[in-house]
Structures are given as C-alpha cells and as structure tokens.
C-alpha positions in Angstrom: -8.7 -152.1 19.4 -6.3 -149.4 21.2 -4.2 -146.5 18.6 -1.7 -144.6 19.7 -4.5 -141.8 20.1 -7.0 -143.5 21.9 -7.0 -146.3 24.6 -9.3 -149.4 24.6 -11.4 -148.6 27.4 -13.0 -151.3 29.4 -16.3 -150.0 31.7 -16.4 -152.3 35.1 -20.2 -151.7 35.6 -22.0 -153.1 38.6 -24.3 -152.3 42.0 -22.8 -150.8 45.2 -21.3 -153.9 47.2 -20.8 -156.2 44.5 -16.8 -156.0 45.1 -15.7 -154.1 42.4 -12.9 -151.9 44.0 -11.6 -155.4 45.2 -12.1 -157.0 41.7 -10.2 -153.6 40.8 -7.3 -153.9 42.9 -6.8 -157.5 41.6 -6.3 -156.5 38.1 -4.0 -153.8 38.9 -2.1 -156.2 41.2 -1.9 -153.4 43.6 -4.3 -152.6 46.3 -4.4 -149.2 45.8 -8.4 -148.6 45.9 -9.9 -149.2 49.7 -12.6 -151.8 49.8 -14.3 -151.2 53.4 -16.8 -148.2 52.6 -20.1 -148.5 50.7 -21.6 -145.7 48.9 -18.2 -143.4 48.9 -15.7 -146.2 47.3 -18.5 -146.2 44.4 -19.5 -142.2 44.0 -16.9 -141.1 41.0 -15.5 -142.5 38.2 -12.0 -144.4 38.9 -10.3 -145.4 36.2 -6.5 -146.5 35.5 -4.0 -146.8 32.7 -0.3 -147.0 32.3 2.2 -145.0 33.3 4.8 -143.3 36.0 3.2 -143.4 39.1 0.7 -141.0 40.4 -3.3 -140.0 39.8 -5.4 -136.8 39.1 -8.5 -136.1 41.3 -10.7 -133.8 39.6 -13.9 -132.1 41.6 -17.4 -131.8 40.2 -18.5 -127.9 38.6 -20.6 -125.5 40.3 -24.0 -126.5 38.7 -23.9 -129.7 39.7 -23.0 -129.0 43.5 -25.4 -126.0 43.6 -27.9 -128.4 42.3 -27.5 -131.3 45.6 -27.1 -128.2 48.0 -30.6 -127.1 46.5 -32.1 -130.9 46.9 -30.6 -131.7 50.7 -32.2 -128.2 52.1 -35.6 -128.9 50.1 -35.6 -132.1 51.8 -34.4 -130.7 54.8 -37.3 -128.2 54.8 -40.1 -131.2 54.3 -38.6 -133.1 57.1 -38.4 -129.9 59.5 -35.9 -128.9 62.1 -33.6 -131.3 63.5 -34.8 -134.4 61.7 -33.4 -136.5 58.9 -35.5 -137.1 56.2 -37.5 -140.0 55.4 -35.3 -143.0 53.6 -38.0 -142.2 50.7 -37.7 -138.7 50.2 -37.0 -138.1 46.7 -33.9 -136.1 47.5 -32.4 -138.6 50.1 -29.4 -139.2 48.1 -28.6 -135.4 47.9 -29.3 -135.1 51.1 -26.7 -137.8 52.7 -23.9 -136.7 49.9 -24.5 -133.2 51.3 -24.4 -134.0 55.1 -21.3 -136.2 54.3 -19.9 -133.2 53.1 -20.4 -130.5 55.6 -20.4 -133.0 58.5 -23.1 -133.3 61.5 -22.3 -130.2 63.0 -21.7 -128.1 59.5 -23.8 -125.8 58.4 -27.4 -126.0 58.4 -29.3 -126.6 55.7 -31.3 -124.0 54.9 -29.7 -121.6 52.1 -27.8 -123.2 49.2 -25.4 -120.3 48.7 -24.4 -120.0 52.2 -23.2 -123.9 51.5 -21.6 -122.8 48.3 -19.2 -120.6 50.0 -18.1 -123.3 52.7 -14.4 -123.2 52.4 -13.7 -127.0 51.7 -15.7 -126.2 48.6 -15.3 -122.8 47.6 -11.3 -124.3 47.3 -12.2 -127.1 45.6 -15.5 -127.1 43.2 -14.9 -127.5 39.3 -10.7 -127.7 39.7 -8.0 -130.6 39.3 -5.7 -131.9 41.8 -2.3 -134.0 40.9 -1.3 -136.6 43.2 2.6 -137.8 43.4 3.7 -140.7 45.7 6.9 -140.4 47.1 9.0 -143.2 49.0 9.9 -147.4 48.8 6.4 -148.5 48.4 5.1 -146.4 45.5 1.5 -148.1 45.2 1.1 -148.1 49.3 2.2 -144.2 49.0 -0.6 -143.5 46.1 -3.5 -145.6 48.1 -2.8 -143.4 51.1 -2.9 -139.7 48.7 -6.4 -141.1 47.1 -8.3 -142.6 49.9 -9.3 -139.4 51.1 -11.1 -138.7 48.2 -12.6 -142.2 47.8 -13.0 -142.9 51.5 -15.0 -141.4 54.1 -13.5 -140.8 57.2 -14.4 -142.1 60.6 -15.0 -139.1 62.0 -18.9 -138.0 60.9 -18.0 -134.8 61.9 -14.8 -133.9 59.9 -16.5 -133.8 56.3 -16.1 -136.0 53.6 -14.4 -135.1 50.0 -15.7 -137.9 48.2 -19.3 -136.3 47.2 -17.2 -133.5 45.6 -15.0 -135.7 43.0 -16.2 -136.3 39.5 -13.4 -138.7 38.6 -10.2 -139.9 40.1 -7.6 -141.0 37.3 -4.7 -143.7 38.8 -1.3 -144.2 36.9 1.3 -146.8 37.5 3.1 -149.8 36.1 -0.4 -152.1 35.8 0.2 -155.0 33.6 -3.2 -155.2 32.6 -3.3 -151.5 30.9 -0.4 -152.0 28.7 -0.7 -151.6 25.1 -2.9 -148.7 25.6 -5.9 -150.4 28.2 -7.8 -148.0 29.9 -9.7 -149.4 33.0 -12.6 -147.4 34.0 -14.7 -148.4 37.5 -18.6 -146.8 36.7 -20.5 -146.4 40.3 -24.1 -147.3 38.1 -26.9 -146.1 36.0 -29.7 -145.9 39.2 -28.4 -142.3 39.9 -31.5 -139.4 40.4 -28.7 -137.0 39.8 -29.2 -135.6 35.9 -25.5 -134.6 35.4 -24.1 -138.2 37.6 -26.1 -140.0 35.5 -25.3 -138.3 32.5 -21.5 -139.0 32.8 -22.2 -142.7 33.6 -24.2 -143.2 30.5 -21.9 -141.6 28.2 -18.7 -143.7 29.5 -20.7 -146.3 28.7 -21.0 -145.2 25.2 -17.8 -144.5 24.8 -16.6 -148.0 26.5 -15.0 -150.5 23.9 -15.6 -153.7 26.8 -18.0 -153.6 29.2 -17.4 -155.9 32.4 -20.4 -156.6 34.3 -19.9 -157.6 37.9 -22.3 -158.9 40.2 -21.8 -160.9 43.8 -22.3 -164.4 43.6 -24.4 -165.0 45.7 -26.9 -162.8 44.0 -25.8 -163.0 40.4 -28.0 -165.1 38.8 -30.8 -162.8 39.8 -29.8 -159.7 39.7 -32.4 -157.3 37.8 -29.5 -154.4 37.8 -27.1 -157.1 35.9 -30.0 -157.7 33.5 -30.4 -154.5 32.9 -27.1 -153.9 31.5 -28.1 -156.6 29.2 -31.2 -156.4 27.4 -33.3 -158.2 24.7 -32.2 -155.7 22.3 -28.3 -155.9 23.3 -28.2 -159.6 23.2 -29.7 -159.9 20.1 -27.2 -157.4 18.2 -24.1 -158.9 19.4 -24.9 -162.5 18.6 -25.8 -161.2 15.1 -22.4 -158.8 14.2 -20.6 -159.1 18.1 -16.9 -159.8 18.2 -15.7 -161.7 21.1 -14.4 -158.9 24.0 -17.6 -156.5 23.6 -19.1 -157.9 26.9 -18.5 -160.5 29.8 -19.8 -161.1 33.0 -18.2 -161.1 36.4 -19.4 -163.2 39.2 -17.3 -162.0 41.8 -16.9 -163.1 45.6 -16.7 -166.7 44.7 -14.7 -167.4 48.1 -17.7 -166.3 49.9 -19.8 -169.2 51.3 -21.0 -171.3 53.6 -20.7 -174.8 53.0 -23.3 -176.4 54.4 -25.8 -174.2 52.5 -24.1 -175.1 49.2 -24.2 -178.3 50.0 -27.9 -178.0 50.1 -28.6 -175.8 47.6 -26.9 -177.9 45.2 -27.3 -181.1 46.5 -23.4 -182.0 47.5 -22.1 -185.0 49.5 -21.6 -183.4 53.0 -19.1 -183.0 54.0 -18.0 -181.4 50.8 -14.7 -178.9 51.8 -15.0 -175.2 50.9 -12.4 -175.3 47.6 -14.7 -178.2 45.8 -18.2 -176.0 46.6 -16.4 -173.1 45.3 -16.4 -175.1 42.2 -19.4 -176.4 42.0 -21.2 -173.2 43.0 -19.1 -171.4 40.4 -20.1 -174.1 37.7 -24.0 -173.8 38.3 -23.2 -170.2 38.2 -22.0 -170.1 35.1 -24.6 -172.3 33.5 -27.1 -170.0 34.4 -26.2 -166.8 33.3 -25.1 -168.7 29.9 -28.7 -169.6 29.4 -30.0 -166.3 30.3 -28.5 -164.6 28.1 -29.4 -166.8 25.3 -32.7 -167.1 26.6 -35.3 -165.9 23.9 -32.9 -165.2 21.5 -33.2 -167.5 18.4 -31.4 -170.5 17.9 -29.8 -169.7 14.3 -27.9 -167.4 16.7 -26.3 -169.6 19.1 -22.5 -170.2 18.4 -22.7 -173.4 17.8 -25.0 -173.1 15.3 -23.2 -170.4 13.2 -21.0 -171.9 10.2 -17.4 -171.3 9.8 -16.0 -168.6 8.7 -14.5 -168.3 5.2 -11.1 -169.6 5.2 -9.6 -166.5 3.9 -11.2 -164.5 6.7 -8.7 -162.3 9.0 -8.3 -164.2 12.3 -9.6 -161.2 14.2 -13.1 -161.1 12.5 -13.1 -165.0 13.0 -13.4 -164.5 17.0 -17.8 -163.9 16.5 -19.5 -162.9 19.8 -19.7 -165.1 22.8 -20.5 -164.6 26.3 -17.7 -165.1 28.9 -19.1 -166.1 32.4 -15.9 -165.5 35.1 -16.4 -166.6 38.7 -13.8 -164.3 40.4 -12.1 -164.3 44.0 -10.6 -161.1 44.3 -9.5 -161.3 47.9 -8.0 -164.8 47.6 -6.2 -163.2 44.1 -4.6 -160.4 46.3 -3.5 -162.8 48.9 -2.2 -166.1 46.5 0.0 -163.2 44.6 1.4 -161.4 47.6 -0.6 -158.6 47.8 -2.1 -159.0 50.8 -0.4 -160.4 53.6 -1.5 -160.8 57.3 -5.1 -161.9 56.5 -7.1 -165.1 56.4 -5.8 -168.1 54.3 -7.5 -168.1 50.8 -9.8 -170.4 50.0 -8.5 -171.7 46.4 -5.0 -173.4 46.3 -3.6 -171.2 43.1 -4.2 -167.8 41.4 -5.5 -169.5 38.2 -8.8 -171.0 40.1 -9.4 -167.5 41.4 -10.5 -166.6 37.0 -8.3 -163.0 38.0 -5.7 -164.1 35.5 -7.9 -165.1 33.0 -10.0 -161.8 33.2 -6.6 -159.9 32.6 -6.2 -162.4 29.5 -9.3 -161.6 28.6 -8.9 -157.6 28.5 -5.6 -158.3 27.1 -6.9 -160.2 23.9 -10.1 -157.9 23.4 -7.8 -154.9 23.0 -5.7 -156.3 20.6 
C-alpha cells in the first residue's frame, strides 16, 4: 500500500510494439505520450503520478554516454568506412542510439571524446530539465514539451534527444494515480547496455504491481511475457501472494481480422468484429490462466485453498490470483473523448474495452 512517504508504484513491463504508451495514455485519460515511433517511445523510463501539471526530463551521466559512443565507433571500425554495421554486430544497439543522436551527417565515428563534446550533449549529459505547459489545453501543451524527448523526429538528419534521457517524470490531474499511485512505463529487461539494464531491473525491485503487457495477437506465446513470470515467481505468489502483486495485459484487442478469427476459433461466419473481439479475448484469457498455473501444484490453485479465518482482516483475505485483461486502448481513448477525428471504435462502451477495470484494479491494489 501507498504512505504519505512513498507511492505505490506499478511497473508496466512489456516488448517494444506491444502498445504500451497507448495502454498508457488510456489510464491517464490523456494522450499525452506519442504512440507512432518504435524503439524511441520505449528507450527511458516514463512514469506519472499526481499533481499540478508539468514533467521533469532528466539525461543519462557521462559514463554511460561515453560508454555507447565507445560501442558505435568500435562497431563502426569492424564495419569500415561508410558502411553500417551488420544487424548482428554486438554493438548494433549502441550504434543506431548513437547515429540517432548525432544524425546522418554528424560527426564521424571514430573518436569517442570528439562525440563527447558535441554541443547537444556537452549541454545536456547527467542534468534535469523542468517542463511547464502553458495555455487552454494543459495535457495537449505537455505532450507537445515531451515528445521531443520521447519522439524522434522526421528529419534523420536533425538528431534525436531521446537516446540521451534516463527518465521522463509526467504530472497532472490522472485519476488513476490518486492516493499516492505511481505509474512507471519500463522499456524491458533484453537491454546489452550494463547501466540500461541495471535501472530496469532495479524498478522492478522496487515495483509494488507489476503489469505485464503483451499484443494479442501474440500473447499467448510470448517467451518475453514468460519470462517476466517464471516457475519460481508463480510458485511464491500462489503460496503467500496478495491479490494486486501481478496481472497480465493483453492489449490490442480491437485489432483483428475477422475472417481469420473466425477460423482460428471456429466461429459462425459471418461473425461481426465486436462478438470476435469477445471470443478472441475469452480464449485469450483461458490460456494464459492455465499457463500460469501450469506445473504448479494443485493444493495451490484458488479454488482449492480454504477460507480464511473469520477473524482475518479483509485485506489479508484477498490471497493471490492472476488477473487476465484483454485491453483496447485506442477504442478507450476514442469511446471517452480523447481522441476525436479517427476511425469508429470497435466495442460499443468503455467497460468492454477492460481500461476501466485495469484503473479499478491499480486502484484496489494500492489500497
């Protein structure tokens, strides 16, 4: 539970692409983070809690910079003059988050200090930057002072800020932080970078909830998900869990095509896009409910535990069970007003989209 000292913080963990600055955004009920760009809307920490509008970007330290300058011209040097390196290189990563940086006609990469002393980050490296939106639309004002850092731009040859922030801290009136909720967005635990990694792992450690989101259409396989939840994990929570340590989010649930659920799942044709949204979200559902319990034994299962005591506090009564949510984001944003001028959602009403019952969710496992 939150204290006046410390917020309950919830860790949104998940792969690159699995729609978690959309999933994000819906929670807020603002669309503050941008949801079109790959590896740069996932490369820092973003997290959000209440309070008077406005955010904090703060930039990476020297060692760590220093370090990715030193990868990219190493595998700079193996590929040779003028050419990219291979998309196995060992140092690809540092090499693109470096290149994003100084832009295709920056600097070359040869010498790590002369890239040190590049103005955008000489000016930047290991300091703190506070943002303050100003004018009618306070959340449109604060998604247009962050996206820079979150965002690349379109131009490959103007730079990009995003490689050089560590963490980008949002404030505003978000229902689902009050009472002392701390959201925090981790880009994942598959990082080569020591000191990336590092921070991710030990967000983790500090997290009170963890969230992990995966795409739909993928989420009943995927080994990254898994990962987040192994053997070991399982088995501890379903001895001494509470309920709110740990859900899963299937998210994208408004993306499909019909006819191939109708297949996969053997449905009428025919069947419209709402009712496959269902179904697909209730297979869903059933499946990552049985791997979970999957190997764990049966003395364990929630329906096999006796009652409590009657004398037991209500909050010790709430044991350890795994919520499944099948999430629409985008059709969240758009049934609450969010998002205007786009396609018509798929689902009729905010409560089949599960956002409002992943904010009731948060809301009970901090209390």
């Amino acid at each position: 539970a939150c204290t006046a000292k410390r917020p309950f913080t919830v860790v949104v963990a998940g792969d690159t692409g699995t729609g978690k600055s959309t999933l994000l955004n819906a929670l807020l009920g603002y669309e503050i983070l941008p949801t079109s760009c790959c590896r740069a809307c996932t490369a820092a920490v973003i997290d959000a809690s209440w309070g008077a509008w406005g955010a904090s970007v703060q930039f990476i330290g020297e060692d760590e910079w220093s370090a990715s300058c030193t990868a990219a011209c190493a595998a700079q040097a193996r590929a040779g003059v003028g050419k990219a390196p291979a998309a196995d290189d060992p140092d690809i990563v540092e090499y693109e988050r470096v290149i994003a940086v100084y832009g295709t006609s920056g600097p070359p990469l040869h010498q790590p200090d002369v890239l040190m002393r590049h103005p955008m980050v000489a000016q930047r490296i290991g300091r703190e930057v506070s943002l303050v939106p100003r004018g009618a639309d306070m959340s449109d004002s604060l998604a247009a002072l962050v996206k820079p850092y979150v965002d690349s731009p379109d131009d490959a040859d103007r730079g990009a800020l995003w490689p050089l922030v560590k963490q980008v801290s949002l404030r505003g009136p978000f229902g689902v932080t009050v009472g002392g909720v701390r959201l925090c967005d981790v880009p994942g635990l598959h990082d080569n970078n020591a000191a990336r990694n590092g921070v991710m792992r030990s967000i983790l450690e500090e997290a009170d909830a963890l969230l992990i989101v995966s795409a739909i259409t993928r989420a009943v396989n995927d080994k990254g998900a898994k990962a987040l939840m192994p053997p070991s994990l399982r088995g501890q929570l379903l001895k001494g869990g509470v309920l709110g340590q740990l859900a899963f989010v299937a998210s994208k649930s408004d993306h499909l095509t019909p006819s191939e659920v109708q297949e996969n799942l053997q449905l009428p044709p025919g069947t419209g896009p709402a009712a496959c949204v269902a179904a697909r979200n209730a297979f869903t559902r059933t499946s990552i409910t049985q791997d979970f319990y999957d190997g764990q034994p049966t003395c364990l299962f929630p329906a096999n535990l006796p009652p409590p005591p009657a004398e037991t506090p209500w909050e010790e009564t709430l044991r350890f069970e795994l919520p499944v949510f099948t999430v629409s984001a985008r059709d969240s944003l758009k049934l609450e007003g969010v998002v205007t001028g786009d396609a018509p959602p798929v689902l009729a009403t905010p409560a089949e989209t599960q956002v409002p019952a992943v904010r009731a969710y948060i809301g009970l496992a901090a209390v």
